[in-house]
N, C-alpha and C positions, 0 to 999 in steps of 0.2 A: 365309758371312755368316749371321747368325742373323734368323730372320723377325720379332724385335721391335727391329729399326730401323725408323726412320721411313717411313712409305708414301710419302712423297714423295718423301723421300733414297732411298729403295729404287727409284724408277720413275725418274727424272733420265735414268739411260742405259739405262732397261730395253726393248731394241728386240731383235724375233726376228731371226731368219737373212735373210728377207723384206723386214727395215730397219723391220715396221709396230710402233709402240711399243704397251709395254702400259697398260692403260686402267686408270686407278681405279675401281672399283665397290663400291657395298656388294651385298649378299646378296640385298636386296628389289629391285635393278634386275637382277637376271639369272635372279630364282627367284621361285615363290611357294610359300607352304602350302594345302596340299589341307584344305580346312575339312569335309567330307562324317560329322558326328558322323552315326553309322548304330545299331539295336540288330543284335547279334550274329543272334537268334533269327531275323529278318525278311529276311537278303538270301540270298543265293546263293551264299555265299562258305564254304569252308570251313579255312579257314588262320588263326591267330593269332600276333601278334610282341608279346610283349610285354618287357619288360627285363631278364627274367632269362634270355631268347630271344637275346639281341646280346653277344658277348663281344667285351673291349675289344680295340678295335684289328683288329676280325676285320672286314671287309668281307661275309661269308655269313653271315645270318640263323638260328639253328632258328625251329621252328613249333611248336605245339601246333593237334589240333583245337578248331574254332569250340565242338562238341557242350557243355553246359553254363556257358556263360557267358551273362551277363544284364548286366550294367553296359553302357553306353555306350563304344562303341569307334569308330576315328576309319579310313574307308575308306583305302586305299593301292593303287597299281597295282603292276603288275610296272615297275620302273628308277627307280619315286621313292628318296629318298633318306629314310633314317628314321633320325634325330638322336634323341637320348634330351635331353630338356629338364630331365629333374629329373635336380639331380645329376651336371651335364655333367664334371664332374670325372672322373668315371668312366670317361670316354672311348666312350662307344657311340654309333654309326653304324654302318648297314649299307646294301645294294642288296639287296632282296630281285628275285628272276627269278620273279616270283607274285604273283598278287594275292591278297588279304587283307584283316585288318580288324588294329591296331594297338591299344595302350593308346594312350589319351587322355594318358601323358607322351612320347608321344612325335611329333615333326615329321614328315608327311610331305613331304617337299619336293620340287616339280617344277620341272628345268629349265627357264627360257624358250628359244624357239626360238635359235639361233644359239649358246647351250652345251651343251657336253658334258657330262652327266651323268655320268658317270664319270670325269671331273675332278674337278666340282665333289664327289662323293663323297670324292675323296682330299685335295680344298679343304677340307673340312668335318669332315675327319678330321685334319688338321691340328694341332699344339701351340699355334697360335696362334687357332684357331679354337675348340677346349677353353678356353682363356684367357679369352677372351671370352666363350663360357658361363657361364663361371663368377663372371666379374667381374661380368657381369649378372642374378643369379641372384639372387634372394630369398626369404627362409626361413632360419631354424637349423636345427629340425632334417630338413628334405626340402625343401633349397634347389633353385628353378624359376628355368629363363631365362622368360621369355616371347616373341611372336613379334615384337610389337610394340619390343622391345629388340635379340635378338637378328638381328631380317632390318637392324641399323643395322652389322653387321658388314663390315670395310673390305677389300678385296685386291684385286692386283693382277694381272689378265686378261687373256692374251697371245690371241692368234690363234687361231682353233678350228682352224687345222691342228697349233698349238702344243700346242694343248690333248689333241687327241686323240693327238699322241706321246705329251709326258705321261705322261696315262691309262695309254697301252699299258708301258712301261717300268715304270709301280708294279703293273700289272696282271700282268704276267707275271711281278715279283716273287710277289704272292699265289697265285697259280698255283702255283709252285713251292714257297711253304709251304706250300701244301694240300695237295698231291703227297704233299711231303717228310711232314706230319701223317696221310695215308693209310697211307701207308710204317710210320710206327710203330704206328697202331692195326691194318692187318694184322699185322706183327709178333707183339705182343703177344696177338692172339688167334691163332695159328700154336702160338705157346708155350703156351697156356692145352691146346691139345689135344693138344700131343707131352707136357704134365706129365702131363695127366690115363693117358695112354698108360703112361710108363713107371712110374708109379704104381701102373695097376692090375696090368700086364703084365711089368715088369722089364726086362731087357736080354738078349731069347733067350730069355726063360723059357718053356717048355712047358707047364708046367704051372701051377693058379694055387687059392689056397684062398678062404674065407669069412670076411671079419674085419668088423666092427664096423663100417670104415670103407669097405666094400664088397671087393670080387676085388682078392687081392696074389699077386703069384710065392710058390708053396708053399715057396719056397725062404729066404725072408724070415720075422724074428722079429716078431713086437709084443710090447713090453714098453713098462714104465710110463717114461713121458721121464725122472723120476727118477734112474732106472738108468744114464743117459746122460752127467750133471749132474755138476760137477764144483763148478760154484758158481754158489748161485740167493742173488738179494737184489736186495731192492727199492733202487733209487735214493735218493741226499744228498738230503738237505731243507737247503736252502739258506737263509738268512734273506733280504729282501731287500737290507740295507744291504752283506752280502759279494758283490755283481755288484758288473761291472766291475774283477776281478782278472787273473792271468794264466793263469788255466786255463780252456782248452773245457767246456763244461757241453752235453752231450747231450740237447736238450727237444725233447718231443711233436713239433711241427712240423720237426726235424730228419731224422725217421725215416718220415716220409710223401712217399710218390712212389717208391720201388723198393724192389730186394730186399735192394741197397748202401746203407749211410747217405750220404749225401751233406754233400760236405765245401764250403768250410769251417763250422766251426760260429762261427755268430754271436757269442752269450752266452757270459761268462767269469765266472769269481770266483775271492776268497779260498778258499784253502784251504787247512789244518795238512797237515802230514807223517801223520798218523794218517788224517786221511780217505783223503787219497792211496792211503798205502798198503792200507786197505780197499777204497776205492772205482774205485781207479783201472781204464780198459778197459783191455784187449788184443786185438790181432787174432785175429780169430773171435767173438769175442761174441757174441750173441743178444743185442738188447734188443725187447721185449714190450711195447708201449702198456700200461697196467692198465686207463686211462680212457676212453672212445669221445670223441671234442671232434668239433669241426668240420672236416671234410675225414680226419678216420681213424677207425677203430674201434677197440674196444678189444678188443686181441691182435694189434691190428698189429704185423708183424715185419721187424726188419731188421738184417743184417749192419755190422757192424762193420771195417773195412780198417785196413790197418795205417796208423796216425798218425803225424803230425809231431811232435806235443806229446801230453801224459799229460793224458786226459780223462775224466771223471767225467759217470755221467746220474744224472738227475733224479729226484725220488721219484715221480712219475706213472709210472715206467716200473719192468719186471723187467729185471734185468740177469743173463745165465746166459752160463754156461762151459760147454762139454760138455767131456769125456775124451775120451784119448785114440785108444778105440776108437772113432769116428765121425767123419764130416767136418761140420762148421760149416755152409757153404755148401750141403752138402743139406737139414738143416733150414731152415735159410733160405729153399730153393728150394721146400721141402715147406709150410711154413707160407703161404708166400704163394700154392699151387695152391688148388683150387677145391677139395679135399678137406681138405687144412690149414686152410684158412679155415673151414669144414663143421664142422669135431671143435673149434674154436675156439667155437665156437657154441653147442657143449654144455656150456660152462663157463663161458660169458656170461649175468653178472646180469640180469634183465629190469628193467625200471621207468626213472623220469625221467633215471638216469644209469648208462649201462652197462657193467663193467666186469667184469673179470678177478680174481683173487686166485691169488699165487702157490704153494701149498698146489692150489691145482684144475689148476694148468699143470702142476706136477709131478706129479699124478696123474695126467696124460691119456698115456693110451697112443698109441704111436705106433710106425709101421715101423721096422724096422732091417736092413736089408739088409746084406749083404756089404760090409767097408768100400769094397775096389777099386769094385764097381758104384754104391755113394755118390757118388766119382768122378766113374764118367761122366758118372753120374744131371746130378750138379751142373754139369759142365764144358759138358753137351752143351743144360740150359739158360739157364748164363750167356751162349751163345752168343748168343740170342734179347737179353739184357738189351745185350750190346755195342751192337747191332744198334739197337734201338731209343733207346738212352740216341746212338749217332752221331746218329738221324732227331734227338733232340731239342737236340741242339749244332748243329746244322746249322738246325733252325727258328730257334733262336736268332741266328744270324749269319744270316742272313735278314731274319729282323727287324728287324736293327741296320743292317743295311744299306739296308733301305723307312725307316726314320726318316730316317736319312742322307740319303737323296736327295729324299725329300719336304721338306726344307729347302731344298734345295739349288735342287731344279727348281720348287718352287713361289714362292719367293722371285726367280728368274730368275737367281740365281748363275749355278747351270750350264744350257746350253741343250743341248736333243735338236738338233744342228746334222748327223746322220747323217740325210742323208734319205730311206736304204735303211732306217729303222725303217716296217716293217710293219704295219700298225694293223688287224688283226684286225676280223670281224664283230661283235664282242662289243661291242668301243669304239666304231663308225663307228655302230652302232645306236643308239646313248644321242645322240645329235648333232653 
């Protein structure tokens, strides 16, 4: 049952395991706002939550320190609830376990006596509760709920022992993607220091020389990428009215987030048989960001896998082939280590837009190891990518699964009717 049926048709037979039904409530009869506007400089506090501190859907807050800020900020304890007012579209609430000082767009909220704040957190994190943020929101362009609107927000409130299963059932979900989010961010710095490892050191190597890009196995070439290259060229420039054809188009935001391009690709278009057969990838490719945008930089790198369909990238981006002396997957693997990234650096434009030229890529020198130990090189850090790319399919079904039941159990579809759920310190402390 979806939670924008009617709140009465929704409570008619909404009665716990106990028989006691659930009650109508708006927001302001079971909560209020912490009004404490404070300056930063003046209290004893040293924690800030401000909104680019709450990521959506995340119930754990970051912080910055207090040190340097001056505008007015709005106190918060440790277990209030902190609702983003501006922009509730966006999805932000958190529980901070800290006290602290907040931006002024955002709610403190304290439970009243007799609810469970870590309910009402996963209440308040709700699709229906965003909804109504948002419905009540004024402004174009930095649209505000305010409190006086928003505490008019309507649901229905079961039993605090109802409440505190609940809680604990979406709580041990989060639990479990935070785990599961630990899991790939060790990971992923695991990898960062077995690359930098067999980079500098090789596989058995004894001994090791002096290059540009710091200590390699003496055993190992540097020659110019060039030499490597079998086909460098800039990406189609696409008009806009040829999108929406039948061929994948490879762009910038495709190529961000691993060492694999990640499939499917969104954007398509017209295309002749001439572009095709110029432009067309192949498994192995290298493609190269040219342009730094938002969330990559420019030299970002990533492999290309073998496709379903014949696809073409973008002119923002280089597209290279190596030969056949070399494996694909180790530059791959080399470009995106801490030392790849490094020698990418040296060939990055400075100024308001950062970028790359393909003439400077194929001039940068680069290792060339023994093909076999490319191999391993590559095999033994894709292993780390498997590894991490499961942690984040797995946060994913996770998460699909806390949306799922938060309709489910908040709405009273389904009820926690197992009365062997355990309700932890963590929940029984909020109320």
């Amino acid at each position: 049952m979806s939670e924008e049926v009617g709140l009465d048709e929704r409570l008619d037979d909404s009665e716990d395991e106990q028989g006691q039904r659930w009650r109508e409530v708006r927001l302001e009869d079971v909560s209020r706002k912490r009004s404490e506007n404070v300056d930063p400089k003046e209290v004893d506090l040293d924690r800030h939550v401000g909104l680019e501190h709450i990521d959506p859907n995340t119930p754990y807050p970051e912080w910055e320190p207090v040190d340097g800020l001056s505008s007015t900020k709005r106190r918060f304890e440790a277990g209030d609830i902190l609702f983003a007012k501006l922009r509730p579209n966006l999805e932000k609430s958190a529980q901070p376990d800290f006290e602290g000082v907040a931006s002024t767009d955002i709610f403190p909220i304290v439970a009243e006596e007799g609810i469970n704040a870590k309910y009402l957190l996963y209440r308040l994190s709700s699709k229906s509760a965003y909804d109504y943020g948002r419905r009540t929101s004024a402004g174009t362009r930095m649209p505000r709920t305010s409190w006086n609107l928003f505490s008019n927000f309507e649901f229905g409130l079961p039993s605090l022992e109802e409440q505190r299963r609940i809680a604990t059932v979406l709580y041990n979900i989060d639990r479990a993607i935070q785990i599961t989010e630990q899991v790939r961010e060790q990971t992923e710095l695991a990898k960062k220091g077995v690359a930098q490892s067999l980079i500098h050191e090789g596989i058995g190597s004894p001994k090791t020389k002096s290059a540009w890009m710091g200590e390699l196995p003496a055993h190992w070439d540097v020659r110019e990428f060039s030499e490597l290259v079998e086909l460098s060229q800039n990406g189609i420039y696409v008009e806009s009215d040829d999108y929406g054809g039948p061929y994948p188009i490879i762009k910038m935001g495709d190529i961000f987030g691993g060492v694999t391009l990640d499939e499917p690709i969104s954007e398509r278009v017209h295309l002749d048989e001439d572009d095709i057969d110029k432009y067309a990838t192949a498994e192995g490719d290298l493609v190269f960001a040219r342009h730094a945008q938002a969330g990559w930089g420019a030299g970002d790198c990533t492999y290309v896998p073998e496709m379903d369909e014949t696809a073409v990238v973008e002119s923002n981006m280089v597209q290279v082939r190596l030969n056949d002396e070399v494996n694909p997957m180790f530059y791959a693997q080399y470009f995106n280590s801490e030392i790849g990234v490094k020698s990418i650096k040296r060939i990055t434009t400075t100024g308001n837009i950062k970028s790359i030229s393909q003439g400077d890529l194929m001039n940068l020198k680069v290792p060339v190891p023994p093909r076999e130990e490319q191999e391993e090189i590559a095999e033994a850090l894709s292993i780390f990518d498997e590894q991490a790319e499961h942690s984040e399919s797995e946060v994913e079904r996770l998460r699909r699964l806390k949306q799922g039941l938060m309709q489910d159990l908040l709405s009273g579809t389904v009820r926690t009717t197992d009365a062997n759920i355990k309700v932890p310190e963590e929940i029984a402390q909020h109320g």
